[in-house]
N, C-alpha and C positions, 0 to 999 in steps of 0.2 A: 546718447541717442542721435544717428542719423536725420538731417533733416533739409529742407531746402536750403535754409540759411547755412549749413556748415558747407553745403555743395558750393554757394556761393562765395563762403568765405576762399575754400579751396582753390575756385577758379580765379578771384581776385591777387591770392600769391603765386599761383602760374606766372601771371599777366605781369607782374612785378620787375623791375630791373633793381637792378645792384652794383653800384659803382665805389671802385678804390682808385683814385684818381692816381697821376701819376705825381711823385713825391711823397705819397702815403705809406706807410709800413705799417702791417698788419703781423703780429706776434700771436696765432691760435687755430684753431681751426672752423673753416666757415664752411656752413651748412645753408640753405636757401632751397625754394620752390622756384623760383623765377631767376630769368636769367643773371646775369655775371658778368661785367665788363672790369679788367684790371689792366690799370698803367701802372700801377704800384708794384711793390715789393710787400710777398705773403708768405710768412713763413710759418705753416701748416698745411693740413689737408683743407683740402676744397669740394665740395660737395653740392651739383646743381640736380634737380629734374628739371631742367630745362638749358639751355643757352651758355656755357663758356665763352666770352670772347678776350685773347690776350693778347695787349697791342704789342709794339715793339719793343717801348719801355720798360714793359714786365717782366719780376724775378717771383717762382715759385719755389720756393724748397720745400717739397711735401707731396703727398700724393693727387691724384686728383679724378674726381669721376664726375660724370656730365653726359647729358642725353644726344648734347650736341656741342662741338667744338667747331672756333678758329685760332688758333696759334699764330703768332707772330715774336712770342717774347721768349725766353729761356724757362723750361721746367727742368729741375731737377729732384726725381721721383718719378713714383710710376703714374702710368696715366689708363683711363678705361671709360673708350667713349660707346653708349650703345648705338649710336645710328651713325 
C-alpha cells in the first residue's frame, strides 16, 4: 500500500549520491535512484533516475542509462540519456 512514508522513503533515494571512487573496480551491474559519481572502473551496466557523473579517470564497459549525464571518462557501450 501507498503511503506517505513510502513517498518519503522514494524522495530520500532521489536525494542520494553514489560514489566509485577512483581505484575502485566494480564487476556487475549497478542500479540506483540517486545520482552516480564514478572515478573507477565498472564493468556492467549502469542504471540512474537521476545524475551520471564520469570523471576523467573512468572506464565503463557496459551500457548505460541516466536522466542526466556529464562524461568526462571512457564508456564503452551504449548510452541513453533522457534530458
Amino acid at each position: 500500500m501507498w503511503n506517505k512514508n513510502n513517498q518519503k522513503d522514494m524522495e530520500d533515494l532521489s536525494n542520494s549520491s553514489n560514489i566509485i571512487s577512483k581505484g575502485s573496480n566494480l564487476t556487475g551491474n549497478l542500479k540506483a535512484h540517486g545520482n552516480i559519481r564514478i572515478e573507477g572502473k565498472v564493468v556492467g551496466d549502469i542504471t540512474t533516475r537521476s545524475k551520471l557523473a564520469l570523471g576523467s579517470s573512468s572506464l565503463i564497459k557496459g551500457n548505460v542509462v541516466a536522466q542526466n549525464a556529464e562524461f568526462a571518462g571512457t564508456i564503452i557501450g551504449n548510452v541513453q540519456v533522457t534530458e
